[in-house]
BALUMVO-762115 format. One record per atom (N, C-alpha, C): residue in one letter; x, y, z. Coordinates in steps of 0.1 Angstrom, whole numbers, plus 5000, padded with zeros to 4 digits. Example, Ala and Ser with C-alpha at 12.3 -4.5 7.8 and 13.67 -1.06 7.14 Angstrom:
REM residues 2
a513249435078 a512349555078 a513249675078 s512849785071 s513749895071 s512950005079 
//
This chain:
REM residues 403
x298984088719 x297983988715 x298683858711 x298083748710 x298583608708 x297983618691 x299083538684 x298783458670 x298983318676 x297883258673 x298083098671 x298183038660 x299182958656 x299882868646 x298682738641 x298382708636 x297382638629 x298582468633 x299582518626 x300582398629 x300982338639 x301682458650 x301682468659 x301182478672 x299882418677 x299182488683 x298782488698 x300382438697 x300482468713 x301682568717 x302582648703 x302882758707 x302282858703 x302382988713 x301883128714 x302883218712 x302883308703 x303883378709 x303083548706 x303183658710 x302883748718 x304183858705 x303183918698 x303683978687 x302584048679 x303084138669 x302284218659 x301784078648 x300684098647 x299984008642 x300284058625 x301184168619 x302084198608 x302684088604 x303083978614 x303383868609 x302683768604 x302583688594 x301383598593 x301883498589 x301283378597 x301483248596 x300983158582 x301383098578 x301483058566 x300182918572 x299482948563 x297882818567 x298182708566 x297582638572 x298082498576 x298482398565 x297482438549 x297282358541 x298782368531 x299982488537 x301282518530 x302082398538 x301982338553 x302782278554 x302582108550 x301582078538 x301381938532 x302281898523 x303281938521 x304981948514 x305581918522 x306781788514 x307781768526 x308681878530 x309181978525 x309482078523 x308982178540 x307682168540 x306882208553 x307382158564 x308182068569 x308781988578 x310082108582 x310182228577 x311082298586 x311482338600 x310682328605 x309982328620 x310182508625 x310082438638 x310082558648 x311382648651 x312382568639 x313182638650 x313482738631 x313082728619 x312582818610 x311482928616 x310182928622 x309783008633 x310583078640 x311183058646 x312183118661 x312583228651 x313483178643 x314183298632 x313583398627 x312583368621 x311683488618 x311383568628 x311483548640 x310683588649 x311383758653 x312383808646 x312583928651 x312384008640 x312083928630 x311284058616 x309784028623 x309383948628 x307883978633 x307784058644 x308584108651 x308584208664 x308484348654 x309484338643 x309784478636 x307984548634 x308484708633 x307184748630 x307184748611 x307984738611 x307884758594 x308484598588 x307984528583 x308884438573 x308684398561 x310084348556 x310184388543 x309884238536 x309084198525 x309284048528 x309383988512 x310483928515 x311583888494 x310783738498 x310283798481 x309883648473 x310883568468 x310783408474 x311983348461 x310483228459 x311083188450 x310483078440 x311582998430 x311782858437 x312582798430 x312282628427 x312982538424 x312682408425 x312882378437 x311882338446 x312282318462 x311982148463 x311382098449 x310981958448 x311481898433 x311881758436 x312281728426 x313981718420 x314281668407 x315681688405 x316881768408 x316081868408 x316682008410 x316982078424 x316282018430 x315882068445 x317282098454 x318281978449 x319282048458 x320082228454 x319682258443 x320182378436 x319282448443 x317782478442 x316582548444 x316482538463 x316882458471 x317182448482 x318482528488 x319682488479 x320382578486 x320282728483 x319982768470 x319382928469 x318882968484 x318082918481 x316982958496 x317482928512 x318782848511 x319582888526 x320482998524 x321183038513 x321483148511 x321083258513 x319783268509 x318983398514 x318683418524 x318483278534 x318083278547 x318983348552 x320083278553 x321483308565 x321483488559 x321383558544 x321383688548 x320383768554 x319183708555 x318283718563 x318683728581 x318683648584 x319383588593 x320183748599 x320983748596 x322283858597 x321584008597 x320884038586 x320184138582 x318784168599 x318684118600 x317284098613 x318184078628 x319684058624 x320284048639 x320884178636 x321184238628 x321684388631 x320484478633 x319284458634 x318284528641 x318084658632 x317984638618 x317884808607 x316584848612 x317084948612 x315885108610 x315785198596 x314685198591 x314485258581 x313485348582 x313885498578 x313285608579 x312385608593 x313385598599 x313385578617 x312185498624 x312085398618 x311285288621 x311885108619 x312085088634 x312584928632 x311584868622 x312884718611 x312284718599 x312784548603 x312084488600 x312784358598 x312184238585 x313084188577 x313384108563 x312783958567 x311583908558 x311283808563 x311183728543 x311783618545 x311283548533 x309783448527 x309383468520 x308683398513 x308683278502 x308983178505 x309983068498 x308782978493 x308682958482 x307582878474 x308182788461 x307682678458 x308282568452 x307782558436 x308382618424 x307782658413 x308282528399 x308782458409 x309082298407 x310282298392 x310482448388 x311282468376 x310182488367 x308982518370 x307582468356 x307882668351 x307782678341 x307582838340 x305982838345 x304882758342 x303782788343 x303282808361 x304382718365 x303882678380 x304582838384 x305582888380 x306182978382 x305183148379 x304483138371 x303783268368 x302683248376 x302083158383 x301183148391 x301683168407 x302783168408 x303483188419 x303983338419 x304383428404 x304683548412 x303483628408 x302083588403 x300783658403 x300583678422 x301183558430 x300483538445 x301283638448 x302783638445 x303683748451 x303583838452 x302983898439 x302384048438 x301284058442 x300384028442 x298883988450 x298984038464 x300283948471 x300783958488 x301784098486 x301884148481 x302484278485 x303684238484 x304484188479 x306584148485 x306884268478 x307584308483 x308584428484 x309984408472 x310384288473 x311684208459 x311284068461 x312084038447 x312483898447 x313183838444 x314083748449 x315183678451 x315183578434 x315483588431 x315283438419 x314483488405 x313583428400 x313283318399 x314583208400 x314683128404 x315682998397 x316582968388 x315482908376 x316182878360 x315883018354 x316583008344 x316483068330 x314583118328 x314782988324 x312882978320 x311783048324 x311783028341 x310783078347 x311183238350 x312283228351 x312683378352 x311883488340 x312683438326 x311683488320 x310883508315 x310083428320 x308383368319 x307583468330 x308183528342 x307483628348 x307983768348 x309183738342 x309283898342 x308283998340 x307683968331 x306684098326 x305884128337 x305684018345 x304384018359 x305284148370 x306184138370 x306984228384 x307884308372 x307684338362 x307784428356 x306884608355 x305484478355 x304284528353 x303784598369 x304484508380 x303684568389 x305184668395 x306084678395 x307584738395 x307984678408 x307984568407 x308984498412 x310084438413 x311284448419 x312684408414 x312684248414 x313484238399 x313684008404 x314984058400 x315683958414 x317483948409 x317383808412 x318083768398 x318283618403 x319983588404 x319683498408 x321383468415 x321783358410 x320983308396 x321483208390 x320683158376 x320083228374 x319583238358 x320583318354 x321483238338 x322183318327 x321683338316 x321083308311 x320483338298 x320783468294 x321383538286 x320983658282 x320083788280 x318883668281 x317583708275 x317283808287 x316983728297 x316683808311 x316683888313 x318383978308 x318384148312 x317684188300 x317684158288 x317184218274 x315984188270 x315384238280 x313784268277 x313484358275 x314184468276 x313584548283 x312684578295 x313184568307 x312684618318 x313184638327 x313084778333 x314084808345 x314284738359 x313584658362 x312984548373 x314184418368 x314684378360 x315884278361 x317184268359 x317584208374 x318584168377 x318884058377 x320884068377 x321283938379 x323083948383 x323183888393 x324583878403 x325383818398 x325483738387 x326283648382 x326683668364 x327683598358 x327583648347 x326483548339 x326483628327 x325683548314 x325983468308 x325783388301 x325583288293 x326683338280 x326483448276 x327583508263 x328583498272 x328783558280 x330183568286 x330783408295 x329983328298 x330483218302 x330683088284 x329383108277 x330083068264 x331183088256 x331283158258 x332783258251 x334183228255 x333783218273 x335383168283 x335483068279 x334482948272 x334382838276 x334782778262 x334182818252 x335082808240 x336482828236 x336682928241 x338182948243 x339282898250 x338582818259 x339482748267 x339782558265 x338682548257 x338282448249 x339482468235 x339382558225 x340282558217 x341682608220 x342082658224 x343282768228 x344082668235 x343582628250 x344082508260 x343982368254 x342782308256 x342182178251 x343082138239 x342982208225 x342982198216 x342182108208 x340882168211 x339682028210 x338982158201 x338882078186 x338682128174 x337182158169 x337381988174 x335981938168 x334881888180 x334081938174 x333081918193 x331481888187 x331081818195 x329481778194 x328681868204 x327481868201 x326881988212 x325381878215 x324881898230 x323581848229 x323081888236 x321681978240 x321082078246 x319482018255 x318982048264 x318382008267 x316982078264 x316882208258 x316582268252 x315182348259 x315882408271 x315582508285 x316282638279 x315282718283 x316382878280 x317782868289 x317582748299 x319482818302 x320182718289 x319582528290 x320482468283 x320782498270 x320082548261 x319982598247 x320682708246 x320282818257 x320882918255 x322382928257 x322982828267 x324282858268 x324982748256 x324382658250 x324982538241 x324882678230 x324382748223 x323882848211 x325382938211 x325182988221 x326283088223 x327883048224 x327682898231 x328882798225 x329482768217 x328482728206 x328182678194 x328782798184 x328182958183 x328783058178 x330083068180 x330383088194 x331883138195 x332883048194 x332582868193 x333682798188 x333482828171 x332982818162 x332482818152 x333282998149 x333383108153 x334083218148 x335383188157 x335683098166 x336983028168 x337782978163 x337182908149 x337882818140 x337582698143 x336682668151 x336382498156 x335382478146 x334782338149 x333882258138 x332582188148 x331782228145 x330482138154 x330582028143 x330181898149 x330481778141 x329081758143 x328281778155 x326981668154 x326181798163 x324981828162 x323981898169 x322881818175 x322981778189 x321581748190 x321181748201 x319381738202 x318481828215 x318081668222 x317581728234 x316981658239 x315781718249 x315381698261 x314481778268 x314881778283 x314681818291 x315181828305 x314381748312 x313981648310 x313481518314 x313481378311 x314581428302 x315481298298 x316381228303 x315981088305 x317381028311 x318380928299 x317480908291 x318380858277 x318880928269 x320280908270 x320680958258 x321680878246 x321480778246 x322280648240 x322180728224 x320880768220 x321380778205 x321980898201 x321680998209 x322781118205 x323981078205 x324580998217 x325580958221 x326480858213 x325380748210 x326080668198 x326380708182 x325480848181 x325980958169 x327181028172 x327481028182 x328681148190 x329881018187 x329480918187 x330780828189 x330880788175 x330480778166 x330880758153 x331580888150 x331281018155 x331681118143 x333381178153 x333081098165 x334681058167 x335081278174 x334381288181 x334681428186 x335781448192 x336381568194 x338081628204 x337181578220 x335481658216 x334881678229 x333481698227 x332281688241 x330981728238 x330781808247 x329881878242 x329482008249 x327881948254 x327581958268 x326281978269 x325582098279 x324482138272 x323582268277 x322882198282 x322682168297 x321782098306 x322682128320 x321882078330 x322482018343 x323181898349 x323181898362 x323881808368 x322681698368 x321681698367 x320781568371 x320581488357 x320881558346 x320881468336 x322681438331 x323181528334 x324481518333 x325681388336 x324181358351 x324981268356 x324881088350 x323881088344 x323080978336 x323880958323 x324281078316 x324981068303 x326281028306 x326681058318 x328281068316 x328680898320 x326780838329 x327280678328 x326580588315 x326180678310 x325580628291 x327480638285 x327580708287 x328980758277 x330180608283 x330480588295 x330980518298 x330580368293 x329480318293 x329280218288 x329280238271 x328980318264 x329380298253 x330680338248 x331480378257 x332980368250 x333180518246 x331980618247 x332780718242 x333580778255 x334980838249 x336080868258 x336181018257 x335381098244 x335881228244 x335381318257 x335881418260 x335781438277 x334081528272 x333381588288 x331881618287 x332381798292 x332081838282 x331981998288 x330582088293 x330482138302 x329282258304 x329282358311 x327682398314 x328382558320 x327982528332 x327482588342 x327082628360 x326382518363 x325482488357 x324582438365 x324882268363 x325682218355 x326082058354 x327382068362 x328282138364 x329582088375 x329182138388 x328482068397 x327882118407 x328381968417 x328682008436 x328981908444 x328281778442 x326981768431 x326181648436 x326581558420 x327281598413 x327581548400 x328581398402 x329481398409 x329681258414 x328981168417 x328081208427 x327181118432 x326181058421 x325481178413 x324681148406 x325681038389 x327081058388 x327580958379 x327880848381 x328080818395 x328380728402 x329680648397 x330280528395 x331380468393 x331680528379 x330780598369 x331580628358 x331780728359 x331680888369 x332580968372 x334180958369 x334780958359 x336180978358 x336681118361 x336181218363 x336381328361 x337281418348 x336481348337 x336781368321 x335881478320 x335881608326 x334981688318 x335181808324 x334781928320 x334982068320 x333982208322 x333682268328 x332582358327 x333182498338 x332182588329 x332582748332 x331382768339 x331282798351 x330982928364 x330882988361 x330083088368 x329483278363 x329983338375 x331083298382 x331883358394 x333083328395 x333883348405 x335183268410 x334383198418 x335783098421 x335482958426 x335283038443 x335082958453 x334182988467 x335783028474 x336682938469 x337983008477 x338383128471 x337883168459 x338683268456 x337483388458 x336383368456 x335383518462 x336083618476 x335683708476 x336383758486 x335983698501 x334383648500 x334383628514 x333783458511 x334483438500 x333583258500 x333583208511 x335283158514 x335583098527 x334983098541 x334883268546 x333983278557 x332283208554 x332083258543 x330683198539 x330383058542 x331182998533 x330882798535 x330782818550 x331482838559 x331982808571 x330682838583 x330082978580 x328683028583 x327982918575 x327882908562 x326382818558 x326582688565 x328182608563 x327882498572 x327482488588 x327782598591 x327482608607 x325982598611 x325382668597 x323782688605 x322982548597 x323082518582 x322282408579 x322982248576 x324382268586 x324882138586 x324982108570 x325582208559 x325582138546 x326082248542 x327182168528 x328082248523 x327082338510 x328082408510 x327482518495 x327382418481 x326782438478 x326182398463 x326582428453 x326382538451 x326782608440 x326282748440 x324682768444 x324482928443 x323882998455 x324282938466 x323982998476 x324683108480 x325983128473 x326983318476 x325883388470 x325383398455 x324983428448 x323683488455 x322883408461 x321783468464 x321483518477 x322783518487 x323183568497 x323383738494 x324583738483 x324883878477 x323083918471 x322483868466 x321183898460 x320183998473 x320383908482 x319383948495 x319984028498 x321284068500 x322084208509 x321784338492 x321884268481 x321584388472 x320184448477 x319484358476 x317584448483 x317784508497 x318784478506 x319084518520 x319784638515 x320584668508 x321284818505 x320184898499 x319484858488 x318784928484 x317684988493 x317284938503 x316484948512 x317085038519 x317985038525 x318285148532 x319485258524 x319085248515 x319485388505 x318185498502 x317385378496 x316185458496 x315285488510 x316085458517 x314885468532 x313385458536 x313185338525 x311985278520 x311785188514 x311085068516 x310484948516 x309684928504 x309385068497 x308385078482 x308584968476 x308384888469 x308984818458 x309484868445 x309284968443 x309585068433 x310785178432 x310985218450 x312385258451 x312785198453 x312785028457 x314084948456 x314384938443 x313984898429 x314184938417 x314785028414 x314385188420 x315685288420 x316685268421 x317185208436 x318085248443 x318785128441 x318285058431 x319484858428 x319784948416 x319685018409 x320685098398 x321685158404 x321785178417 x323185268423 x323985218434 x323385068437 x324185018447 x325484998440 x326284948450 x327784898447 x328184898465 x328584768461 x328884708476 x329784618475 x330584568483 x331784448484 x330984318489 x330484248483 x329784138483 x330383998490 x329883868491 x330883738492 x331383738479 x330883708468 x331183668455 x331583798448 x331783878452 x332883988446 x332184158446 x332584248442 x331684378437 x330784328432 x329684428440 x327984408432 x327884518430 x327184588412 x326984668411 x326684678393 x325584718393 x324784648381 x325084768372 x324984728357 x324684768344 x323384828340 x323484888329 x321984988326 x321484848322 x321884748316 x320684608313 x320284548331 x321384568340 x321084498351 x321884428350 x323084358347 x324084278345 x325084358352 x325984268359 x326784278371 x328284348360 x328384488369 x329184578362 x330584478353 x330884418362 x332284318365 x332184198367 x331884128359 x331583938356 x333183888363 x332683758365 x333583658365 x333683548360 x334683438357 x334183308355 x335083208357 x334883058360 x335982978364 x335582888353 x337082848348 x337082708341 x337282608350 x336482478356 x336682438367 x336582168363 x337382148365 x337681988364 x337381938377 x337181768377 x337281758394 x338381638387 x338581638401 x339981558406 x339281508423 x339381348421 x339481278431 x338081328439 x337281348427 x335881388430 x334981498432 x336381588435 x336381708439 x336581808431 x335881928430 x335982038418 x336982078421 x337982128410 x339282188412 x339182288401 x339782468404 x339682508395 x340982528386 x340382538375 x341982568363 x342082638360 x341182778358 x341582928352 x340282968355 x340783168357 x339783198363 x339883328356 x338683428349 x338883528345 x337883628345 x338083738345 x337783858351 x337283968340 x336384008336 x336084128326 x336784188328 
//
């Protein structure tokens, strides 16, 4: 039989109508400009008689969007791979299709997006994204037993909810605070430090845990202060940071505000270097500091660096091939994420959403980004993490350590 494309509607293509075209009124997002040749791809999980179809939901708009964008080519390309080796499950061709929706970072916009997921039947889900929205829905695919692995929320909270439905590929926030303090006093010998949070379950949560472990370090917080993740001013924290004369500052935020403070910091003279964790030393952090980029600052990873993963290198190489753009920061991450629902899937030899749940308690696989193979919280048996500078614009790493 023919499906016709509402978008498209001068192609036909001659398939199980199992597949379904997304209504016209999803492609009014610039975002929806993926074209036909995102169609083509899909097109051999819509031949499959069975398919399996992962929710992600990330920032696909807005500040954030190059983080929330690359996720979701991550997943694609294991998509991609996963639908060209042609699986059979419980002897029925099966093919992996994604559902990629834009939850703008809002937790609210986010629980309205995995009410639809569960609603639409998805089988897993890739993400949520941040911290926030992550765990702002857990209880929803908790509730309905659904697995969420995100490939880049740390917070701690996430696994410690209680519920056997959460995952996560990367390390946490305790364990990247802790590297990160230590490498700050021990190395640095940076005593005395200011902290300023943007005050998101990742930025808060990883500035807190900072804050503790320099502080049972022997260090000294000199100045504490918040701001919101939609701030581009930060002159008066900053002009308090500069009287109290810090080794260094710590900030719990990202690269899109990150990059604004570090040209506030330049014009007011403060020199002490900018420390953070994952989500502020990211490829777009130059760009976004622009001339006051000195590369004066320091942040910990919840992985090894892309050359040192076991299959980083082939990875970049594949992701640049297919979307003409380098890796970001969490596209290994949510690559390994999609192959964890692909093993699970064919361990349990079923698509349930419920024995994938099962069967993500017993995987263990050689990943890009290293062994996958989760904890009774859901936390990745075997963390990593890089202490990582740039140099000549470029991230370079300085130490790399291993649970």
């Amino acid at each position: 039989m023919h499906c016709r494309s509402a978008l498209f509607m001068e192609i036909q293509v001659t398939m199980s109508c199992r597949f379904r075209w997304l209504p016209w009124r999803s492609y009014h997002s610039p975002r929806a400009l993926f074209p036909i040749a995102l169609v083509v791809a899909s097109l051999s999980a819509a031949r499959a008689d069975n398919v399996v179809v992962i929710g992600y939901a990330g920032a696909l708009t807005g500040p954030q969007a190059h983080l929330g964008k690359d996720i979701e080519q991550g997943i694609r390309l294991a998509i991609d791979e996963i639908n060209a080796s042609h699986p059979v499950i419980a002897g029925t061709p099966t093919g992996f299709k994604l559902d990629a929706q834009d939850d703008a970072g809002d937790p609210r916009i986010a629980t309205l997006i995995a009410q639809r997921f569960i609603d639409n039947g998805v089988n897993a889900i890739v993400g949520h994204q941040s911290s926030g929205t992550s765990i702002a829905v857990a209880r929803l695919y908790a509730a309905a037993n659904i697995a969420e692995i995100t490939p880049s929320a740390t917070n701690p909270q996430f696994t410690r909810l209680g519920y056997r439905t959460t995952f996560r590929v990367l390390a946490n926030d305790n364990f990247l605070g802790t590297v990160m303090s230590r490498y700050v006093i021990d190395t640095m010998h940076a005593r005395r430090v200011a902290v300023i949070d943007d005050r998101t379950a990742y930025g808060q949560g990883v500035a807190d845990v900072f804050v503790d472990a320099t502080r049972s370090a022997g260090g000294t917080i000199v100045a504490r202060e918040y701001t919101s993740d939609k701030a581009v001013d930060f002159n008066a924290s900053l002009t308090l940071f500069k009287q109290k004369r810090p080794d260094a500052i710590f900030f719990g935020g990202v690269d899109a505000q990150a990059g604004p403070m570090l040209r506030q910091m330049k014009r007011l003279g403060v020199t002490a270097p900018l420390l953070g964790g994952d989500g502020m030393c990211t490829r777009e952090l130059p760009r976004l500091a622009g001339e006051a980029f000195a590369g004066n600052l320091y942040c910990a990873d919840g992985g090894l660096s892309l050359s040192s993963m076991p299959g980083g290198l082939a990875f970049e190489k594949k992701f640049h091939a297919k979307f003409r753009e380098h890796v970001q920061l969490y596209a290994p991450y949510a690559y390994d994420a999609t192959m964890a629902v692909y093993h699970a899937v064919v361990q349990a030899q079923s698509a349930e959403s419920g024995k994938i749940v099962d069967a993500l308690r017993n995987v263990d696989f050689q990943g890009v980004t290293g062994q996958i193979s989760f904890d009774d919280a859901g936390d990745l048996r075997v963390p990593a993490a890089t202490i990582s500078t740039f140099k000549d614009r470029k991230k370079v790493t300085l130490r790399e350590i291993r649970r």
